[in-house]
VEXMAR-978418 format. One line per field, with one value per residue: residue number from 1; residue in one letter; x, y, z of N, C-alpha, C in turn. Coordinates in steps of 0.05 Angstrom, whole numbers. Layout:
N
resi NUM  ...
resn a  ...
n.X X  ...
n.Y Y  ...
n.Z Z  ...
ca.X X  ...
ca.Y Y  ...
ca.Z Z  ...
c.X X  ...
c.Y Y  ...
c.Z Z  ...
***
This chain:
273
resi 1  2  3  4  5  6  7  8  9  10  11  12  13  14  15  16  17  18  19  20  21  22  23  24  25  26  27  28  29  30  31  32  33  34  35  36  37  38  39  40  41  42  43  44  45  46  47  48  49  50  51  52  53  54  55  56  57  58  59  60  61  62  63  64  65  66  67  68  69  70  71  72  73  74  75  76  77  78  79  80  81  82  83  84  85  86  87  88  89  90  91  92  93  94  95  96  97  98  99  100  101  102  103  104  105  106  107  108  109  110  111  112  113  114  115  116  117  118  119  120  121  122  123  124  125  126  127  128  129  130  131  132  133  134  135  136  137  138  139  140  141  142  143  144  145  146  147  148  149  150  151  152  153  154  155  156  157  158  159  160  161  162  163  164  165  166  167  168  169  170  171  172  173  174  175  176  177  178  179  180  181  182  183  184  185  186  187  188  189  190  191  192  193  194  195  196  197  198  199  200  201  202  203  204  205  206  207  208  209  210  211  212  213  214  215  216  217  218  219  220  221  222  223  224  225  226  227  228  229  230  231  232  233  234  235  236  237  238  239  240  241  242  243  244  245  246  247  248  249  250  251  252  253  254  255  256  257  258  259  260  261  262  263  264  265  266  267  268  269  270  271  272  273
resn x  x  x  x  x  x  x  x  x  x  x  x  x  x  x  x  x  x  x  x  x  x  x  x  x  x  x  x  x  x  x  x  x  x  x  x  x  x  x  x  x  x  x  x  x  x  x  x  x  x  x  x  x  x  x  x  x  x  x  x  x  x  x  x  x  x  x  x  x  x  x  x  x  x  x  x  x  x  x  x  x  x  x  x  x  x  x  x  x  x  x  x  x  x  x  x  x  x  x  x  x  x  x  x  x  x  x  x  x  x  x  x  x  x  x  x  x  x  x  x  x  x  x  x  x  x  x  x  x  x  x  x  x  x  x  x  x  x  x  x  x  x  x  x  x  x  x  x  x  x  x  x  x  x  x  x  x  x  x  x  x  x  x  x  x  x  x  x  x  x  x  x  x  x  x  x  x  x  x  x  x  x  x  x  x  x  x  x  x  x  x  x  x  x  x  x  x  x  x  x  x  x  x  x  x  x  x  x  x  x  x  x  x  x  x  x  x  x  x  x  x  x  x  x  x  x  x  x  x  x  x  x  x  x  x  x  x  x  x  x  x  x  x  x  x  x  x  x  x  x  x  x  x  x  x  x  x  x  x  x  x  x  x  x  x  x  x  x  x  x  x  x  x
n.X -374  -447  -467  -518  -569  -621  -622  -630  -642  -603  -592  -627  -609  -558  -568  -603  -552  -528  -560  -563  -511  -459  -406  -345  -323  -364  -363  -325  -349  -386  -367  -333  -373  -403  -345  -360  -399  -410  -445  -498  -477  -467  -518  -549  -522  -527  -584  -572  -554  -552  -618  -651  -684  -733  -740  -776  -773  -810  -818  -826  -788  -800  -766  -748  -738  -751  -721  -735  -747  -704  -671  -699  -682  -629  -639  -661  -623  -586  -619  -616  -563  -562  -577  -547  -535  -574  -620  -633  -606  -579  -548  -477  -475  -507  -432  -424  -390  -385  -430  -419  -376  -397  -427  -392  -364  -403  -409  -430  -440  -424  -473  -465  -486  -511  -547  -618  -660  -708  -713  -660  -662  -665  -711  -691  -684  -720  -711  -744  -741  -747  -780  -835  -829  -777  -739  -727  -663  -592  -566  -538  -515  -537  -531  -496  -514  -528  -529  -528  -508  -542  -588  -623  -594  -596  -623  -597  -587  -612  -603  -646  -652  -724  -772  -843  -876  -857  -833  -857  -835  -831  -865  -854  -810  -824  -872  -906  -860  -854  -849  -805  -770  -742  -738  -711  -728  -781  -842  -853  -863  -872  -895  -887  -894  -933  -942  -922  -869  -832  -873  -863  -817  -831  -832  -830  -772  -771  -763  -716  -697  -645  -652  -621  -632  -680  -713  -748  -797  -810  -817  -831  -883  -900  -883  -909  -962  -1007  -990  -994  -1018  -1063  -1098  -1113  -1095  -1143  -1172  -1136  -1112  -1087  -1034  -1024  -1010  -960  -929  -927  -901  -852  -822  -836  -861  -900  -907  -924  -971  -997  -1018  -1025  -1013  -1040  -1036  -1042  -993  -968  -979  -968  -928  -881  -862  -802  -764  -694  -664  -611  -557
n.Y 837  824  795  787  748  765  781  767  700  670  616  579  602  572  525  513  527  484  447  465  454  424  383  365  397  411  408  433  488  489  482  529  570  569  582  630  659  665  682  653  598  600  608  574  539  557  543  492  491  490  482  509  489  504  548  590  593  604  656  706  763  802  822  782  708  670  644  579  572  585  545  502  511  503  436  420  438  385  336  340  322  270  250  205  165  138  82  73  105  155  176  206  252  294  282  226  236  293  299  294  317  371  363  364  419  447  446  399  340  278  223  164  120  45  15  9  62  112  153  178  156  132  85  60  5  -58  -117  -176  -213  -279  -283  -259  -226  -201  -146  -90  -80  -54  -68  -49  17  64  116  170  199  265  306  373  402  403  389  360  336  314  248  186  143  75  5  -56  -110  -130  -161  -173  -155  -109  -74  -78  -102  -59  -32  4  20  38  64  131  180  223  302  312  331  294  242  180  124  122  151  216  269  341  404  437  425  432  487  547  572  599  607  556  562  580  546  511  484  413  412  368  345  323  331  326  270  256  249  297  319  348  405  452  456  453  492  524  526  547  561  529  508  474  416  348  281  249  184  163  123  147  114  106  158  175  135  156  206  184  162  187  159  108  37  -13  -22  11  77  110  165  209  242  289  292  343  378  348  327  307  276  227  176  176  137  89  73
n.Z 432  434  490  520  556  540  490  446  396  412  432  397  354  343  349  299  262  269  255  198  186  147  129  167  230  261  313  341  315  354  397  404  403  456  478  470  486  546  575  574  571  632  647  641  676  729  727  750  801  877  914  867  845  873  847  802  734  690  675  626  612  582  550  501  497  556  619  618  566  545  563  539  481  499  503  449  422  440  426  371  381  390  351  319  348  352  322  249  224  174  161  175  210  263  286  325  370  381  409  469  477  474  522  562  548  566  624  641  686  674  672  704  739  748  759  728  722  711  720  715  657  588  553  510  478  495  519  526  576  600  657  678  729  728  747  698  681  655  596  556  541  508  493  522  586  626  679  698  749  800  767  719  656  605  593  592  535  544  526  564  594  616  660  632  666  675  641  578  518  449  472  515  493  436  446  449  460  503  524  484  431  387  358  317  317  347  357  382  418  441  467  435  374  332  330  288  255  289  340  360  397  440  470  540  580  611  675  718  785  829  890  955  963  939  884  842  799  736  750  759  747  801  818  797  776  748  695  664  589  593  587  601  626  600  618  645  710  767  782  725  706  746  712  664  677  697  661  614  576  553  592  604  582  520  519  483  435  448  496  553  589  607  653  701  756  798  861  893  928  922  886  920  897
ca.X -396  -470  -476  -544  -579  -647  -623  -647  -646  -572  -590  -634  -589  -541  -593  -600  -530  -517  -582  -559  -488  -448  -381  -332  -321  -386  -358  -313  -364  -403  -345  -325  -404  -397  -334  -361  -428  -408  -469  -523  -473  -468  -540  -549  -510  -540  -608  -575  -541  -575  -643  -655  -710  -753  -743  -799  -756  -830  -833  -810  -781  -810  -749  -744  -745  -753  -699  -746  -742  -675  -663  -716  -672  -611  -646  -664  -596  -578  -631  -602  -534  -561  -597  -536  -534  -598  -624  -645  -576  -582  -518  -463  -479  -476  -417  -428  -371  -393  -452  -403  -354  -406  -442  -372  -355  -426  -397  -455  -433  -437  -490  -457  -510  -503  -578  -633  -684  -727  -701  -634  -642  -685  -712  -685  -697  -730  -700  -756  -732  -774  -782  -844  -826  -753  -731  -712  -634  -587  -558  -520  -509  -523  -509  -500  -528  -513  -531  -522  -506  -573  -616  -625  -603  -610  -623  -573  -596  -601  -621  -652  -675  -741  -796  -864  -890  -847  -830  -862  -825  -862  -887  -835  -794  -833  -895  -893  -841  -863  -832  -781  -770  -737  -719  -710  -734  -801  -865  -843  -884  -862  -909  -877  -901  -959  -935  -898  -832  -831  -892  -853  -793  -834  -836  -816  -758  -783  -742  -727  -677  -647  -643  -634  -633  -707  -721  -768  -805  -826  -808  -841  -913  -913  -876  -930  -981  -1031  -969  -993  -1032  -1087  -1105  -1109  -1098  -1168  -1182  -1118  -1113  -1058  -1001  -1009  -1012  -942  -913  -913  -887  -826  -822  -839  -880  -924  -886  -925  -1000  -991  -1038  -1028  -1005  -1054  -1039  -1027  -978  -947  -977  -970  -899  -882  -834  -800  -746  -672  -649  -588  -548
ca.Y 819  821  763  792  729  774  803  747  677  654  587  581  608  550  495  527  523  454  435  476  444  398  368  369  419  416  404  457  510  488  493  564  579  563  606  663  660  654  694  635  583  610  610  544  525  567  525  462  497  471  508  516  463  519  580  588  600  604  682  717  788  817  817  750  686  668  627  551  573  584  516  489  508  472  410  418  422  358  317  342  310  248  224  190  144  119  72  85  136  161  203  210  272  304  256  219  252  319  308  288  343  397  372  374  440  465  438  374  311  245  201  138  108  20  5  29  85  132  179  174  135  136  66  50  -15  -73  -144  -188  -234  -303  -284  -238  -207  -186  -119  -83  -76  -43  -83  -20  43  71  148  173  221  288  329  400  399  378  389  327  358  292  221  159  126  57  -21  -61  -130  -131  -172  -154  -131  -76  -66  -93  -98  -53  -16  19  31  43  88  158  194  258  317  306  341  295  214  168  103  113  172  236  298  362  426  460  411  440  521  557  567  621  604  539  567  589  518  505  461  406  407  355  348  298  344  318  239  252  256  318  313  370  416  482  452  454  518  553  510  571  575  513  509  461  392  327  247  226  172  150  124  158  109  110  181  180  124  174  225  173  145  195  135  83  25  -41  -11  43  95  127  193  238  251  313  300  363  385  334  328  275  265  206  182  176  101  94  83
ca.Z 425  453  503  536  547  537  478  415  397  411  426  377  328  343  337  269  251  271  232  168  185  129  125  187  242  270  339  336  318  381  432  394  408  482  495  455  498  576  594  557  592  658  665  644  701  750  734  763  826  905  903  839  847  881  839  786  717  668  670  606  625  562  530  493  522  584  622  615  543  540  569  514  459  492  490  426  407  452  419  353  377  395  328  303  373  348  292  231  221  152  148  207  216  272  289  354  387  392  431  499  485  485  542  587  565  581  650  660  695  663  694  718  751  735  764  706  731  697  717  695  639  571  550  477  470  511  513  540  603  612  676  679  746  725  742  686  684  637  580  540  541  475  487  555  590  632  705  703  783  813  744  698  635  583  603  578  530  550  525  573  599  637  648  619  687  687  612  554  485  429  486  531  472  412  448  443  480  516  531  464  408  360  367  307  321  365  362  395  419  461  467  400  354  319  330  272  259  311  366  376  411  464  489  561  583  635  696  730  796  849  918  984  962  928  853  832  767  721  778  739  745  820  825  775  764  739  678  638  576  602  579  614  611  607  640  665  736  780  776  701  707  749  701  644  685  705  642  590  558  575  594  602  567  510  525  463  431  454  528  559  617  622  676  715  773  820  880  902  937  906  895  930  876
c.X -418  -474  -502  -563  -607  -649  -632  -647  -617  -568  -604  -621  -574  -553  -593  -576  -523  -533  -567  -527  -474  -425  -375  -333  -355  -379  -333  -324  -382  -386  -331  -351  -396  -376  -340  -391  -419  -434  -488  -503  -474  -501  -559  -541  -521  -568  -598  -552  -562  -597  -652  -673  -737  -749  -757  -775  -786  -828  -814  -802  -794  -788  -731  -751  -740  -732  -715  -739  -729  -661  -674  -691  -647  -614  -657  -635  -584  -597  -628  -579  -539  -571  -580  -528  -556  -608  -644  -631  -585  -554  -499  -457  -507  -462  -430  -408  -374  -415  -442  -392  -363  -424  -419  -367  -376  -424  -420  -431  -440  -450  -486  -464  -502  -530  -602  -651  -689  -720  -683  -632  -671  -690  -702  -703  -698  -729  -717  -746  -757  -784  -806  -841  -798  -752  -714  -672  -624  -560  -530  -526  -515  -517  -511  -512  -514  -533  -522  -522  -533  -594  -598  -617  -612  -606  -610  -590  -589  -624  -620  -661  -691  -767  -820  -886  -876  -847  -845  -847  -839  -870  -873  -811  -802  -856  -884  -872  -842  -844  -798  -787  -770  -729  -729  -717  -760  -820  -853  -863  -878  -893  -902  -887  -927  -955  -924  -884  -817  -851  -869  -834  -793  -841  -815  -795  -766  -751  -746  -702  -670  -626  -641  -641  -665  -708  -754  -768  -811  -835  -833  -873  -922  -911  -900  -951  -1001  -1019  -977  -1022  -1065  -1076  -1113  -1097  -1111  -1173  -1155  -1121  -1081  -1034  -1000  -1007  -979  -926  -908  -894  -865  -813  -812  -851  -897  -897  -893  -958  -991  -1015  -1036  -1008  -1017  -1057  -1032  -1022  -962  -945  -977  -936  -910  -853  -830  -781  -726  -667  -619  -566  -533
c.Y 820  794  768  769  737  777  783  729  661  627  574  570  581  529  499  517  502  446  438  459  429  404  364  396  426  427  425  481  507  490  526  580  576  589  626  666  657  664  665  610  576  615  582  525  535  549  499  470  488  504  514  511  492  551  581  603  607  633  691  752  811  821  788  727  679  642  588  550  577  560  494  486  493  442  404  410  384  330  324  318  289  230  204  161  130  96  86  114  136  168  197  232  281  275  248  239  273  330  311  311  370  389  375  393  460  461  422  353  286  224  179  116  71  14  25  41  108  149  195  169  125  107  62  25  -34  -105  -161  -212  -253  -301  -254  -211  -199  -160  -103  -75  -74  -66  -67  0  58  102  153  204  238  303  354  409  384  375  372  352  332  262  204  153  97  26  -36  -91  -137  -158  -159  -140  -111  -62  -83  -87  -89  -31  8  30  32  53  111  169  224  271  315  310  320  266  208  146  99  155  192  260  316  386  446  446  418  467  529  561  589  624  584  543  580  569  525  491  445  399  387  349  332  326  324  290  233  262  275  322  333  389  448  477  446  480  543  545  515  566  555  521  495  435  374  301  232  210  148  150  136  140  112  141  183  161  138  203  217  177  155  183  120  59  -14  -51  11  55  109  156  208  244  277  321  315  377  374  341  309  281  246  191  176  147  113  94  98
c.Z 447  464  519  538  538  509  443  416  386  407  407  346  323  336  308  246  260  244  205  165  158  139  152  197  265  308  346  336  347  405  426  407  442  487  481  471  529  587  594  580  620  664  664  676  731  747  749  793  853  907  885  832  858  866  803  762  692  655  653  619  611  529  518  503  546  589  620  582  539  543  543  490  467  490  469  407  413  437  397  353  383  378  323  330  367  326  270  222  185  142  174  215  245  284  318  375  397  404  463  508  489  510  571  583  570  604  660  664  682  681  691  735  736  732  749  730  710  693  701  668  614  558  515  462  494  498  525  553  602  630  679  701  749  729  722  701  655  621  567  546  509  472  523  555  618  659  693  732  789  797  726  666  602  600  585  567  536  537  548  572  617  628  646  642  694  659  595  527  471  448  494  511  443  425  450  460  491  528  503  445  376  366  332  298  333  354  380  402  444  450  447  376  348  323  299  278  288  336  378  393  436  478  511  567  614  651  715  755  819  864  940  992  961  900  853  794  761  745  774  746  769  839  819  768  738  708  659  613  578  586  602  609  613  627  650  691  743  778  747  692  713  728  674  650  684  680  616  572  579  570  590  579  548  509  504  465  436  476  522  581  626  646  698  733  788  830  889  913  924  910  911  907  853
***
């Protein structure tokens, strides 16, 4: 069997065949996929080894996709496996279960973290506190989330109760969600959305990584800067500039769906934590 990770659209493919999926077994064909692929896994994991943070992954080789885009398509699958964690389930398909079991034997860490952060930890829903200067803190868990050694590979979902100077209800969890393929419950928009069925797959995956007891955001866009498509975010001021970076949304103002903070990164230091 060809495992060349240059050599087509493996991961892809799999996204594919979950999608097209019915009945049982789903989670089965994805841990069969895994050991029949060590090359595609094994370089997964090399993105979240120490250093990793500084080595520019954008450049395609010529042959196929390039390793950001190879990462792309596994979070495509991962935000596949996480619809049924969300509301507004239609079907129980894919089951909940088999989002956990393929991200341990893609060998990620479960993020265990108690104290909410951005980083970590994807806002669901927002419980408003009487107390306007509450610090958000985490209520549930509703899917968890996964490291790949020192690279973030999905953030927990988590409910929350903050007060409205940090979160607002409506806002922090019902504005768009950047950098994301596919949620259920809230506006979504990644850099593939509006390509065909075949441009889109040359989307990036944003990296993001806790070195050295400092969180690094969208790591790619300070490594390569030259490498993005362009845009801006108007006339945002710089913190709300870094609060979509944190965030992935707006959190206490919605700024709308038509940013374009991809090129944006931010460092900052690691909660303890």
């Amino acid at each position: 069997m060809n495992d060349d990770v240059h050599s087509g659209h493996h991961w892809r493919s799999l996204y594919e065949s979950v999608l097209g999926h019915e009945g049982d077994g789903s989670g089965d064909m994805l841990l069969r996929w895994l050991d029949e692929h060590p090359a595609h896994v094994a370089e997964v994991r090399e993105a979240g080894r120490p250093g990793s943070h500084l080595v520019p992954l954008g450049k395609s080789t010529g042959r196929g996709y390039s390793p950001l885009e190879r990462l792309y398509a596994v979070n495509r699958i991962l935000d596949l496996l996480i619809l049924n964690y969300q509301d507004i389930a239609n079907d129980a398909y894919p089951p909940v279960g088999v989002y956990p079991a393929f991200c341990e034997a893609l060998g990620a860490d479960r993020i265990g973290r108690r104290a909410f952060h951005p980083f970590f930890h994807e806002v669901v829903e927002v419980r408003q506190a009487d107390d306007p200067d509450e610090p958000p803190s985490i209520v549930e868990e509703r899917w968890p989330g996964y490291m790949m050694g020192s690279m973030l590979l999905t953030r927990a979902g988590v409910i929350v109760t903050a007060g409205a100077r940090h979160l607002v209800a409506g806002v922090a969890d019902r504005s768009t969600l950047y950098w994301t393929f596919w949620r259920r419950s809230r506006p979504y928009q990644d850099l593939s959305h509006g390509w065909g069925s075949n441009s889109q797959w040359g989307t990036s995956f944003r990296r993001d990584y806790l070195v050295d007891g400092r969180l690094h955001y969208n790591v790619d866009e300070f490594l390569d800067p030259a490498d993005s498509r362009g845009g801006d975010e108007g006339d945002l001021d710089p913190a709300s500039t870094i609060e979509i970076v944190r965030y992935r949304c707006s959190t206490v103002v919605d700024h709308g769906g038509e940013l374009f903070p991809y090129n944006d990164h931010h460092v900052e230091p690691a909660p303890a934590d």
